[in-house]
VEXKE-351859 format. One record per atom (N, C-alpha, C): residue number from 1; atom name; x, y, z. Coordinates in steps of 0.02 Angstrom, whole numbers, plus 50000, padded with zeros to 5 digits. Atoms other than C-alpha are relative to their C-alpha. Layout:
[site NUM,CA,[X,Y,Z]],
...
END
This chain:
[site 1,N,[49983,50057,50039]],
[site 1,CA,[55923,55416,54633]],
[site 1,C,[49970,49937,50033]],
[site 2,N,[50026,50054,49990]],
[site 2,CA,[55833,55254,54639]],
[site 2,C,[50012,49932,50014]],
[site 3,N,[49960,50066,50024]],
[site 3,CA,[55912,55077,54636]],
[site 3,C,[49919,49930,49997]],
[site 4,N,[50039,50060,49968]],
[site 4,CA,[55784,54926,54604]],
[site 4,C,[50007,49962,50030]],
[site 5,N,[49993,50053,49955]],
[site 5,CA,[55760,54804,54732]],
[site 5,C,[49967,49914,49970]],
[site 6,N,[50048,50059,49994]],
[site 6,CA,[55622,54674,54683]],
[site 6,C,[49958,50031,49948]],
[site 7,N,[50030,49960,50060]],
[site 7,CA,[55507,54693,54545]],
[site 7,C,[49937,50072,50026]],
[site 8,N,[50045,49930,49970]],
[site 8,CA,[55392,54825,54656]],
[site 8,C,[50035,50026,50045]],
[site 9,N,[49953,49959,49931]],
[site 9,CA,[55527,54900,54789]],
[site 9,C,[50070,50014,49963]],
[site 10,N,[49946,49965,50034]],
[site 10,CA,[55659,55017,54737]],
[site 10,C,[50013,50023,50104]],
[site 11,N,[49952,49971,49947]],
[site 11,CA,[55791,55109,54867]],
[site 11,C,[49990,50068,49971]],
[site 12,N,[49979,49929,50027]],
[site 12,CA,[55783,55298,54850]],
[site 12,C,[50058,49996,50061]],
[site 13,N,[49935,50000,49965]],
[site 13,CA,[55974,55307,54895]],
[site 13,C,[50015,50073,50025]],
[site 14,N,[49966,49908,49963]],
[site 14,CA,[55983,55504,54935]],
[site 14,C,[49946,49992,50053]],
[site 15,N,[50033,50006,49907]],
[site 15,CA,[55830,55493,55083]],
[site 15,C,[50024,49939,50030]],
[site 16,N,[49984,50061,49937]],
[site 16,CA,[55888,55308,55135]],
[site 16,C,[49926,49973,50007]],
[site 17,N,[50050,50000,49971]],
[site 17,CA,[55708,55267,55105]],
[site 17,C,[49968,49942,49948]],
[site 18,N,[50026,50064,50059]],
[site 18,CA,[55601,55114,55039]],
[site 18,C,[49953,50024,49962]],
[site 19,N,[50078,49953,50045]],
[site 19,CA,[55473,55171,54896]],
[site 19,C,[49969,49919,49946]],
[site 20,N,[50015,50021,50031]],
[site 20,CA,[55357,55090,54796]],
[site 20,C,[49987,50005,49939]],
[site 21,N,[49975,49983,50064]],
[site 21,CA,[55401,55056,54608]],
[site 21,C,[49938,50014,49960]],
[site 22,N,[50047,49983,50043]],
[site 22,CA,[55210,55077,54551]],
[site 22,C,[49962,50072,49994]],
[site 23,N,[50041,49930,49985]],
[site 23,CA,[55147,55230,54637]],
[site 23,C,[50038,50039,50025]],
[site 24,N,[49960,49953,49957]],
[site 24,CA,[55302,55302,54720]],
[site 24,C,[49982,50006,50069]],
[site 25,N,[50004,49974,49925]],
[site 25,CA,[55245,55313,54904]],
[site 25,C,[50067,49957,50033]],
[site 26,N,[49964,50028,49961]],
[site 26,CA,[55391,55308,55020]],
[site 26,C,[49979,49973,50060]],
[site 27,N,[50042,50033,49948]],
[site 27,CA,[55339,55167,55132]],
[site 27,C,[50063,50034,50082]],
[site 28,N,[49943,50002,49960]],
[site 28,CA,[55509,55178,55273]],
[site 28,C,[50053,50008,49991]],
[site 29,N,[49939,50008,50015]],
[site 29,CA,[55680,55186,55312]],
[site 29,C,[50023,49933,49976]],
[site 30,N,[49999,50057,50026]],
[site 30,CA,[55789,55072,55200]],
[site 30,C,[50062,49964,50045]],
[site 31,N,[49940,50058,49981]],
[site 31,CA,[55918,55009,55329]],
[site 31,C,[49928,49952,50071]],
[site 32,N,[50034,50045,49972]],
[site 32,CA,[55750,54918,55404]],
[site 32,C,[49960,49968,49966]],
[site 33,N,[50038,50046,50044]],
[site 33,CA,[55644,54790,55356]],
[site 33,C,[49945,50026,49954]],
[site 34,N,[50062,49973,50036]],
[site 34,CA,[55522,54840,55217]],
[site 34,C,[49915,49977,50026]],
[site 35,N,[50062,50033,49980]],
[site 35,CA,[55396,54728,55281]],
[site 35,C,[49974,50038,50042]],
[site 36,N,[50054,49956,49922]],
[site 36,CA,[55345,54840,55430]],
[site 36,C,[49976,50058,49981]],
[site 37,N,[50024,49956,50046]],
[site 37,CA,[55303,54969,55311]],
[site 37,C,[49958,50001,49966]],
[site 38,N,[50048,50026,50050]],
[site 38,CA,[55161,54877,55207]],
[site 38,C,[49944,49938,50054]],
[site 39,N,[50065,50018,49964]],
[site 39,CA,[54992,54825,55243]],
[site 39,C,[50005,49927,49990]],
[site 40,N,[49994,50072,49994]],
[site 40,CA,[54968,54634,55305]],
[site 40,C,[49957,49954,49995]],
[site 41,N,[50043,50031,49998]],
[site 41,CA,[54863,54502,55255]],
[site 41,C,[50002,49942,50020]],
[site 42,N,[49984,50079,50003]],
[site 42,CA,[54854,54323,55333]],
[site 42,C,[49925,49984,49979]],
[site 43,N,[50034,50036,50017]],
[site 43,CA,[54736,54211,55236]],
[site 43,C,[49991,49932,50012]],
[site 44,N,[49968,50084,50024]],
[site 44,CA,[54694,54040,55219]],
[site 44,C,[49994,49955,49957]],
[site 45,N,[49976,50037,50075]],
[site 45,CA,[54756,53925,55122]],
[site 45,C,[49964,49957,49956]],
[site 46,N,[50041,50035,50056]],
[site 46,CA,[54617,53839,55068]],
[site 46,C,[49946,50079,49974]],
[site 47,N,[50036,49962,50021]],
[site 47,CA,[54543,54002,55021]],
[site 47,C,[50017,50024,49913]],
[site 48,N,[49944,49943,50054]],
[site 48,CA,[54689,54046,54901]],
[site 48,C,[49999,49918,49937]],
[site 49,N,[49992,50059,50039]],
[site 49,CA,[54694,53839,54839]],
[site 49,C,[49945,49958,50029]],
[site 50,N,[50069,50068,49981]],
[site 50,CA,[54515,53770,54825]],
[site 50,C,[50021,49936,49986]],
[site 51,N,[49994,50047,50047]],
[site 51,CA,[54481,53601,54799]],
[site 51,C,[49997,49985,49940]],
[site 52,N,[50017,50022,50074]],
[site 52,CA,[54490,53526,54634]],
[site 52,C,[49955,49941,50013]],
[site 53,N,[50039,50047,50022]],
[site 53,CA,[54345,53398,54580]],
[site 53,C,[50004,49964,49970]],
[site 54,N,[49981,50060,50025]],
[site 54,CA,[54380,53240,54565]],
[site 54,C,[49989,49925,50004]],
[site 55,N,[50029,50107,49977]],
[site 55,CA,[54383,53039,54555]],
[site 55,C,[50003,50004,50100]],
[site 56,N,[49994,50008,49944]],
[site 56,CA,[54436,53090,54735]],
[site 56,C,[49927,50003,50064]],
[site 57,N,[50083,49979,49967]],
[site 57,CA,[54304,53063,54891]],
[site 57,C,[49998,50080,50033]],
[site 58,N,[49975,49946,49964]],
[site 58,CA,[54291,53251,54952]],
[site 58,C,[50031,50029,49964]],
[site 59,N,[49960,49970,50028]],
[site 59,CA,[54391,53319,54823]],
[site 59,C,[50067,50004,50015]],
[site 60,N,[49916,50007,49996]],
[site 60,CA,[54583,53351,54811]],
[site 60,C,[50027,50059,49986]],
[site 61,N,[49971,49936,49989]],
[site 61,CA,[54703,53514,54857]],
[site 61,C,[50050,49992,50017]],
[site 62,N,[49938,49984,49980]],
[site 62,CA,[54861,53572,54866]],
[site 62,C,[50013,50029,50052]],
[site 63,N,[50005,49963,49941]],
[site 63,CA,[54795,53683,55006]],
[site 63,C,[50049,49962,50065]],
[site 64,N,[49977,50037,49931]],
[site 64,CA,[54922,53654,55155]],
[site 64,C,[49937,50005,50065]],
[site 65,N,[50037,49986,49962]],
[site 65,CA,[54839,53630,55298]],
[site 65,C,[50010,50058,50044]],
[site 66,N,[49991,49913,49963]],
[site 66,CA,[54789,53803,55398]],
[site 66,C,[50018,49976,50066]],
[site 67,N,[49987,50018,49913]],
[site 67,CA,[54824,53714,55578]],
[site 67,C,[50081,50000,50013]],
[site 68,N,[49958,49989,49981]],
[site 68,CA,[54990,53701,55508]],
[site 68,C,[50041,50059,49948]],
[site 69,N,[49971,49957,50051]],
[site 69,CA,[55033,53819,55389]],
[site 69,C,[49963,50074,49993]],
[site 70,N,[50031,49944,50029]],
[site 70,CA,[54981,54019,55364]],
[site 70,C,[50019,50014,49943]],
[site 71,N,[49992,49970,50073]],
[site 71,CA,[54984,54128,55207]],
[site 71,C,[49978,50065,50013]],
[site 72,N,[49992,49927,50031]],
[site 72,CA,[55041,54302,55213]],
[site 72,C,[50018,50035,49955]],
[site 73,N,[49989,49967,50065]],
[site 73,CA,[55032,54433,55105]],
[site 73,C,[50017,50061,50002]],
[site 74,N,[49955,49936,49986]],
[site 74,CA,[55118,54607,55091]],
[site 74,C,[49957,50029,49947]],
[site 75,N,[50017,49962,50026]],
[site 75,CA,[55039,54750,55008]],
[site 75,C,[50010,50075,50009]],
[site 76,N,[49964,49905,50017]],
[site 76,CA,[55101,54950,54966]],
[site 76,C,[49924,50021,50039]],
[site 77,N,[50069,49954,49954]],
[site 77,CA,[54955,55057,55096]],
[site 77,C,[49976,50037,49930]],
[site 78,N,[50023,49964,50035]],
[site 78,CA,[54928,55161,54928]],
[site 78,C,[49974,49977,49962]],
[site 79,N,[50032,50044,50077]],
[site 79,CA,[54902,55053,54764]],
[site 79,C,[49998,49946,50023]],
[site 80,N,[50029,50053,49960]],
[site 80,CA,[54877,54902,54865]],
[site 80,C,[50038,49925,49937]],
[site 81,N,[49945,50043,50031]],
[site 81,CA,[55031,54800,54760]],
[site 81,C,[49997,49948,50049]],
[site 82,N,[49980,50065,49967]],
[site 82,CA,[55052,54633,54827]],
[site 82,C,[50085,50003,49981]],
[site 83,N,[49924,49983,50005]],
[site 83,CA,[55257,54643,54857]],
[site 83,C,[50023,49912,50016]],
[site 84,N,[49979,50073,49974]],
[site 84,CA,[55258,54458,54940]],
[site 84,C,[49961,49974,50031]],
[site 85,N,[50036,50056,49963]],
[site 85,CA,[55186,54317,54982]],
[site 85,C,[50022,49942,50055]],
[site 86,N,[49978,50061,49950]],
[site 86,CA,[55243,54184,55122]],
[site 86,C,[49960,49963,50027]],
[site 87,N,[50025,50044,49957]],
[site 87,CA,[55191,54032,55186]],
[site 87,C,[50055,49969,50048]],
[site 88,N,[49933,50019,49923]],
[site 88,CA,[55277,53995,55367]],
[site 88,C,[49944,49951,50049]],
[site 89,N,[50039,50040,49933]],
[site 89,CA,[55224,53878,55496]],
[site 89,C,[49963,50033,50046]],
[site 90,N,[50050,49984,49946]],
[site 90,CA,[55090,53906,55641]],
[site 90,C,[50065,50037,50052]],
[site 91,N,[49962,49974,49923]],
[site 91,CA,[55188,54036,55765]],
[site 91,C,[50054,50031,49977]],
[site 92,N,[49925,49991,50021]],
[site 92,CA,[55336,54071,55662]],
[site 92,C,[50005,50080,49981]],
[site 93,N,[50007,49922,50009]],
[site 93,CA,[55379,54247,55642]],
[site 93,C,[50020,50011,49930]],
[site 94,N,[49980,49988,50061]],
[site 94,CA,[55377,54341,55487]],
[site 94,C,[50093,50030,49972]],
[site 95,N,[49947,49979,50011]],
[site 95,CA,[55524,54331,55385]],
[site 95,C,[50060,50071,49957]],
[site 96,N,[49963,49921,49998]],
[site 96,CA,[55674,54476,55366]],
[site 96,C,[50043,49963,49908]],
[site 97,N,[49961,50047,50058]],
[site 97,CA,[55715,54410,55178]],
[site 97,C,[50033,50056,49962]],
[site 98,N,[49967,49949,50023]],
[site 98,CA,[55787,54583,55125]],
[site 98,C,[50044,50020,50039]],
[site 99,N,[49940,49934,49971]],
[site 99,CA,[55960,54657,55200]],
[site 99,C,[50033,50038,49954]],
[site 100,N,[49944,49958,50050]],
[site 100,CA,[56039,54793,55080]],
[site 100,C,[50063,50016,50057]],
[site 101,N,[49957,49967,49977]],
[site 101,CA,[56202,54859,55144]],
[site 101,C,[49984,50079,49955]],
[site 102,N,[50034,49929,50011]],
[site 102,CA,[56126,55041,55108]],
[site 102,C,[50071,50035,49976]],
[site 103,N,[49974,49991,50035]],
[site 103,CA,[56299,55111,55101]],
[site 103,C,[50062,49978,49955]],
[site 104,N,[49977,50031,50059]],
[site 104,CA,[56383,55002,54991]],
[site 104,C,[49958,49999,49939]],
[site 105,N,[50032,49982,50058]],
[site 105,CA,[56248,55020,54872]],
[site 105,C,[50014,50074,49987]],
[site 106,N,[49996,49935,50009]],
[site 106,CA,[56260,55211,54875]],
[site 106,C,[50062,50016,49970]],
[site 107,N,[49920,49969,50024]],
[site 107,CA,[56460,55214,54853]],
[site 107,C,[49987,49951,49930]],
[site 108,N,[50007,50046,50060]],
[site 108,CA,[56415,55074,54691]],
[site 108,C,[49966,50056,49957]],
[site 109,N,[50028,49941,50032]],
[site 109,CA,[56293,55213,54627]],
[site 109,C,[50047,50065,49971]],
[site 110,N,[49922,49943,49999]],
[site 110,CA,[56419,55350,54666]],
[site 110,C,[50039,50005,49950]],
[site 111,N,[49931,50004,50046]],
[site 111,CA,[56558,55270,54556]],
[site 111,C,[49966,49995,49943]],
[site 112,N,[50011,50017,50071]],
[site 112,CA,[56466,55217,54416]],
[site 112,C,[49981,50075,49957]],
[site 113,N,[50024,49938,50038]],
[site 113,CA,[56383,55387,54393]],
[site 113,C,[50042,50019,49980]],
[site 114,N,[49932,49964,50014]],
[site 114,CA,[56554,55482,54409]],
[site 114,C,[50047,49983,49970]],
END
């Protein structure tokens, strides 16, 4: 049994395991972070937000600056899903933005089925 998480990450609640909702590969266990399970991209940010062309001298962007800002990206190792994107400061570690309580979801499953 499955539970969705996010629009591409489901819980398979009988292994305890994170999967991905497009292709099925179970990336990890789900009482840990999904992120360490999926392939990592840091970019930068003026790559992702060119300039626009304008009255401005040099043009004009939303691009943060890369000295102080990165842009990572999360992707499934199989179908190569983008799951998340973050932009965090220079140094800052990537963030843990998923905790399930694994079995409190399972006994929620449990009852409803039965």
């Amino acid at each position: 049994m499955k539970a969705r998480i996010t629009e591409y990450l489901d819980i398979d609640l009988e292994k305890e395991m994170w999967c991905c909702n497009r292709c099925g590969r179970e990336l990890g266990p789900a009482r840990e972070s999904y992120k360490k399970f999926l392939l990592v991209a840091e970019r930068d940010p003026t790559e992702v937000h060119p300039p626009y062309v304008g009255s401005y001298p040099g043009g004009f962007t939303f691009a943060p600056d890369p000295g102080w800002c990165r842009l990572i990206e999360f992707y499934c190792p199989d179908c190569a899903t983008m799951f998340e994107v973050e932009y965090l400061p220079s140094g800052h570690p990537l963030t843990d933005d998923i905790e399930i309580d694994v079995d409190a979801l399972k006994a929620k499953f449990q009852n409803s089925a039965g």
